[in-house]
C-alpha positions as CSV (number, residue, x, y, z in Angstrom):
1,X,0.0,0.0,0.0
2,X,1.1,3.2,-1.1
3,X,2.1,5.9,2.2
4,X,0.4,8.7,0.9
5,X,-3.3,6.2,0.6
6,X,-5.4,8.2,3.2
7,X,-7.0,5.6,5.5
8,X,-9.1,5.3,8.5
9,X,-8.7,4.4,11.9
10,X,-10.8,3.1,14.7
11,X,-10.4,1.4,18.3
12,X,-11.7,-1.9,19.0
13,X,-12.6,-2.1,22.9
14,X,-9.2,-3.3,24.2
15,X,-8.0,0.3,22.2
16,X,-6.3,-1.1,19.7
17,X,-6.4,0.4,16.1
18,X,-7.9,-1.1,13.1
19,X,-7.3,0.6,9.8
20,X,-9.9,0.2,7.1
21,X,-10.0,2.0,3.3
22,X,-13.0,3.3,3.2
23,X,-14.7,5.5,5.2
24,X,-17.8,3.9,4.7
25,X,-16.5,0.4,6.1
26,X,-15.0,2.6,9.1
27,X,-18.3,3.8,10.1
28,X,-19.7,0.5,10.0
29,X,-17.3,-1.3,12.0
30,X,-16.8,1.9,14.6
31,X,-17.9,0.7,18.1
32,X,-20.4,2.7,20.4
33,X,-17.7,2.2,23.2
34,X,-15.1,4.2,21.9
35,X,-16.4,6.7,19.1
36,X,-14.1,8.4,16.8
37,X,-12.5,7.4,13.5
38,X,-9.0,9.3,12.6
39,X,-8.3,10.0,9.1
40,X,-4.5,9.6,8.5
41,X,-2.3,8.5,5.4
42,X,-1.3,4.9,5.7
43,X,2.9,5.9,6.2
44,X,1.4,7.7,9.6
45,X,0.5,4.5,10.6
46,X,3.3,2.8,9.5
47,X,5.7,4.6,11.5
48,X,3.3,5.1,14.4
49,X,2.1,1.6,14.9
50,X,3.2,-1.0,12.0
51,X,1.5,-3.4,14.4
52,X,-1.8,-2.2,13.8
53,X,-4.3,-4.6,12.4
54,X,-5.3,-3.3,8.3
55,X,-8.8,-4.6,6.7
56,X,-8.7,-5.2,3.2
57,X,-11.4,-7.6,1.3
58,X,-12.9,-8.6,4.6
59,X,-9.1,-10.2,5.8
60,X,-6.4,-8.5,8.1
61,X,-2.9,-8.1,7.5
62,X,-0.4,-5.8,10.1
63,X,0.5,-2.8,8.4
64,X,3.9,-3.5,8.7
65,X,3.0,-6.7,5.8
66,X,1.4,-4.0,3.6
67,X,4.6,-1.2,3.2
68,X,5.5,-1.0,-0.4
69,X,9.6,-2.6,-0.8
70,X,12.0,0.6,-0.9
């Protein structure tokens, strides 16, 4: 994944972050418990937390799996 895709954040209960692509998918899966969703690009999250779990096509990768090679 590119660093300069913009993608969102939320917090599951235990307030750890789950990035997801769209928006849309973000408000969806955003629980009750702990509101907000952060919009960040995805080399924020890279360097802030590469452990963070990423959603794509219903399946989760770390971030860290989804950095583009240098």
């Amino acid at each position: 994944m590119h660093p300069d895709t913009i993608v969102y954040l939320i917090r599951d209960r235990q307030n750890k972050i789950i990035v997801l692509t769209l928006r849309e998918d973000a408000e969806e899966c955003e629980i009750t418990e702990v509101p907000g969703i952060e919009e960040r690009p995805f080399g924020w999250v890279l360097e802030h937390h590469p452990r963070a779990l990423v959603r794509i096509w219903y399946q989760y990768y770390y971030a860290e799996e989804l950095a583009e090679p240098v």
